[in-house]
C-alpha positions as CSV (number, residue, x, y, z in Angstrom):
1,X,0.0,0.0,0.0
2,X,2.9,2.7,0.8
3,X,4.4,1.7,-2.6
4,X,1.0,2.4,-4.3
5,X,1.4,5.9,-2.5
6,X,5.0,6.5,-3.8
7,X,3.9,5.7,-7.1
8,X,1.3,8.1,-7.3
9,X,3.5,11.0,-5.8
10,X,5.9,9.7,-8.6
11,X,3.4,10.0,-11.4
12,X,1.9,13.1,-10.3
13,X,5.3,15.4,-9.5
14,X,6.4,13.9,-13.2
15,X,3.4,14.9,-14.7
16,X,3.1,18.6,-12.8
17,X,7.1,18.7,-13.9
18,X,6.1,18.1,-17.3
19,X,3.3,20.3,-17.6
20,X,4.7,23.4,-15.8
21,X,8.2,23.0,-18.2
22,X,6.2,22.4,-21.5
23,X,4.4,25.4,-20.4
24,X,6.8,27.5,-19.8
25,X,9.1,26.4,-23.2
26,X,5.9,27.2,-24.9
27,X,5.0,30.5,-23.1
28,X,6.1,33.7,-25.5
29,X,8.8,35.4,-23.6
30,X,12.3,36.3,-23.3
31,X,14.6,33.4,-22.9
32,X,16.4,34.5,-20.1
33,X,12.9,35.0,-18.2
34,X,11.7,31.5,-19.4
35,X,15.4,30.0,-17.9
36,X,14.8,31.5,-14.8
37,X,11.4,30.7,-14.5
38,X,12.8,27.0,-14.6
39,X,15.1,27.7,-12.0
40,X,13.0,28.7,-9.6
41,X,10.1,26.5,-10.5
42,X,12.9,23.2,-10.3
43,X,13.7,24.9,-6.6
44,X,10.8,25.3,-5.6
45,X,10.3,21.4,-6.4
46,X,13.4,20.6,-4.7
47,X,12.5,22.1,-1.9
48,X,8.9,20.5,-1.6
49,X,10.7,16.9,-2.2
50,X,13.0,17.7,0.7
51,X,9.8,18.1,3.0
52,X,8.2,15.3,1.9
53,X,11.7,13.4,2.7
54,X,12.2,15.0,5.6
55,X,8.3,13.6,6.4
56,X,8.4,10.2,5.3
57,X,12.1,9.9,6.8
58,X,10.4,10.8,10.4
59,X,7.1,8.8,10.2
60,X,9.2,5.7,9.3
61,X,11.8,6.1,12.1
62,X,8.5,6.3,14.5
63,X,7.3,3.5,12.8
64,X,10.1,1.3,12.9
65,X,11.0,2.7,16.7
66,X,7.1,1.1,17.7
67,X,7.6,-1.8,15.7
68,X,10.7,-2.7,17.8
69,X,8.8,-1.8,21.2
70,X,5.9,-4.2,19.7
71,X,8.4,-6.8,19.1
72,X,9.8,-6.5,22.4
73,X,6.8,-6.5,24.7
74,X,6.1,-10.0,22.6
75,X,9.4,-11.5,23.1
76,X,9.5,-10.6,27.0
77,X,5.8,-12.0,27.3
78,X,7.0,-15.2,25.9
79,X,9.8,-15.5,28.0
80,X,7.2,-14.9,30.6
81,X,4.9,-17.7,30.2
82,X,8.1,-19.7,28.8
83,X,9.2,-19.4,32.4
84,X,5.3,-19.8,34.0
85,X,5.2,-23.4,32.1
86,X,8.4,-24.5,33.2
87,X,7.7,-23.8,37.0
């Protein structure tokens, strides 16, 4: 399911890349205004992809940091009632 998400993020920053740089080649201006329209158009994707990195970098270190606390809480309860059957 988070690879469906990543997919679709994938497919829709290409396709908003696309659009916005066909756009802009097509758009009748000056080239020097049309270059640095990409420029700040590319940085102000960079910048968004660094959020959502930032993001999905923290939500999966919580997630693996619970998963962990989950997986201990099991192995302690079985070495709980592993010692409650032996005695």
């Amino acid at each position: 399911m988070r690879n469906d998400a990543y997919k679709i993020l994938t497919g829709f920053l290409v396709g908003a890349l696309g659009g916005i740089v066909a756009g802009l080649l097509i758009a009748p201006e000056k080239g020097s205004d049309t270059r640095k329209k990409i420029t700040d158009t590319a940085n102000k994707i960079k910048h968004e992809l660094e959020d959502f990195a930032e993001e999905t970098l923290e939500h999966t270190k919580k997630t693996i940091s619970q998963t962990v606390d989950d997986l201990l809480k099991v192995v302690k309860e079985e070495e709980k009632n592993k010692k409650e059957v032996k005695a």
